[in-house]
C-alpha positions as CSV (number, residue, x, y, z in Angstrom):
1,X,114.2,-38.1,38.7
2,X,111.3,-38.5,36.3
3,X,112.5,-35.7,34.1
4,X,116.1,-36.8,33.6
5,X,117.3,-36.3,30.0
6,X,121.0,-36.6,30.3
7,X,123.2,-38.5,32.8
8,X,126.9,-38.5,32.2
9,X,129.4,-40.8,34.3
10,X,132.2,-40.2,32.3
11,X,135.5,-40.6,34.1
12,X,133.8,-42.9,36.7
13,X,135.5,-46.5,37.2
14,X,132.1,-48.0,37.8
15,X,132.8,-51.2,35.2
16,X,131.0,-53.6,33.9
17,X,129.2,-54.4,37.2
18,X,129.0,-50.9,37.8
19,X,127.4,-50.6,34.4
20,X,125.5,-54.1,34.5
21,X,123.7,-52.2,37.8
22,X,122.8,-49.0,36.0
23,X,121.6,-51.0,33.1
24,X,117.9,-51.8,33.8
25,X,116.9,-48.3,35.4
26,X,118.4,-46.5,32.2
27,X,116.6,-49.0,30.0
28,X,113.7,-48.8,31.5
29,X,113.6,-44.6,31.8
30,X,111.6,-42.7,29.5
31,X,113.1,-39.1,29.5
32,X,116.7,-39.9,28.9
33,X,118.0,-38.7,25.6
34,X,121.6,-39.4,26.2
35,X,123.8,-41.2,28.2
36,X,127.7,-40.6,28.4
37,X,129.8,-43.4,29.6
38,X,132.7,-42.5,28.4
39,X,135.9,-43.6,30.6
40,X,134.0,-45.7,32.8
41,X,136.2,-48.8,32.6
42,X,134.5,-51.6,31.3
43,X,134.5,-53.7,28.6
44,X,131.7,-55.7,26.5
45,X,129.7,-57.2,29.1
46,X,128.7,-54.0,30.9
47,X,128.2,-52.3,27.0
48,X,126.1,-55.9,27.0
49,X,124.1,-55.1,29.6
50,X,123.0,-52.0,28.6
51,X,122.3,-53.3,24.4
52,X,121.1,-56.9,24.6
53,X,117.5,-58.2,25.0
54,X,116.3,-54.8,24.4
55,X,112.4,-54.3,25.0
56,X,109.7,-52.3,22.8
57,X,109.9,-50.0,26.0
58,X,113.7,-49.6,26.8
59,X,116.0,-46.5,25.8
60,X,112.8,-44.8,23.8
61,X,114.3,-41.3,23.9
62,X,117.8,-42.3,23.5
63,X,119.6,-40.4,21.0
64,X,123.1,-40.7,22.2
65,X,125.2,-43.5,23.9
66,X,128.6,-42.8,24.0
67,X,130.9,-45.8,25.4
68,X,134.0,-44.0,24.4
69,X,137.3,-45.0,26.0
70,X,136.9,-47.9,27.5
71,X,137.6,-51.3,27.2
72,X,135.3,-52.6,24.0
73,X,136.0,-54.7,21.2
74,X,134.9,-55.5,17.8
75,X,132.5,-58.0,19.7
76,X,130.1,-55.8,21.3
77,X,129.5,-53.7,17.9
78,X,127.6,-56.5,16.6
79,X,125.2,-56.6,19.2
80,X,124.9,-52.4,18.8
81,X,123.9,-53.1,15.1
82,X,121.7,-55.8,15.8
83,X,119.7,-53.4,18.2
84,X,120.2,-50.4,15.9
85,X,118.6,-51.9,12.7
86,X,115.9,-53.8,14.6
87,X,114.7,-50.4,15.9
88,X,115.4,-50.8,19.6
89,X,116.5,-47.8,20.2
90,X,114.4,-46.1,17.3
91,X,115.6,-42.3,17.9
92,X,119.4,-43.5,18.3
93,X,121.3,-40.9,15.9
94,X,125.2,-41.2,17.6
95,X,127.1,-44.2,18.8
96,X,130.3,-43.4,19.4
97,X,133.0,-46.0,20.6
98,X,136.0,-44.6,19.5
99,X,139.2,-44.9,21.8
100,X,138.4,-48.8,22.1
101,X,139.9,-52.0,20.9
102,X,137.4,-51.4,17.9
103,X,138.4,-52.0,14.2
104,X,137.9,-49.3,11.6
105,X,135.2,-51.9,10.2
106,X,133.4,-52.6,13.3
107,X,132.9,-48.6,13.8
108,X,131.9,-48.5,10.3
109,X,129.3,-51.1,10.8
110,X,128.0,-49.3,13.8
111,X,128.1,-45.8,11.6
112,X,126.0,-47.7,8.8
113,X,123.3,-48.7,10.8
114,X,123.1,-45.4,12.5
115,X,122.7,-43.5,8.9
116,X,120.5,-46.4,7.4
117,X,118.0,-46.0,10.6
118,X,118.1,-42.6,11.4
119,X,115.2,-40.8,12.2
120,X,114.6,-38.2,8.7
121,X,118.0,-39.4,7.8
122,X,119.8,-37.5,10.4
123,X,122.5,-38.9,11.7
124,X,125.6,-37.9,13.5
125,X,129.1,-39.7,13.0
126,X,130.2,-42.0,15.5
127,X,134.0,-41.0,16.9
128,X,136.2,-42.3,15.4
């Protein structure tokens, strides 16, 4: 699916293995825009999988990731900012990771980045 701008898996209890799986092909496709993860039962090392050791190539088009409700802490928003302000994921305008084990300040962090780096200083709020 060459063309494939959206895939949501909300509601899915895929995991982090799930998630770890479904990392690489998502990273590597060059139509998505967004990708909705929300409910899908994991926790920092699946959101890991998809964030860290990011390439000039991966998640190009990516606008949205939302890792709503699911099992995250404050530890995996580092990671998020790291890849925001190094301009990773250089059209990213909303993180949202709301409905986690995330601090107020971590979600802040992440919301910082997202309006520091946004493309023509758009950017949408992350949930929170």
């Amino acid at each position: 699916m060459p063309n494939l701008e959206e895939l949501g898996l909300g509601r899915n209890p895929i995991g982090d293995l799930g998630v770890a799986a479904l990392a690489t092909p998502l990273r590597k496709h060059q139509s998505l825009t967004r990708v909705y993860l929300w409910g899908c039962e994991m926790g920092d090392e699946g959101a890991a999988s998809l964030i860290k050791g990011l390439g000039k190539d991966d998640f190009k088009r990516l606008q949205s990731l939302d890792l709503d409700r699911n099992h995250l802490t404050d530890k995996i928003c580092a990671p998020i900012v790291e890849a925001i302000y190094s301009g990773a994921m250089p059209k990213l305008v909303e993180a949202l990771v709301s409905e986690n084990d995330v601090s107020a300040e971590a979600r802040e962090a992440v919301q910082e980045a997202l309006d520091a780096t946004a493309p023509n200083g758009f950017a949408l709020t992350t949930s929170m």
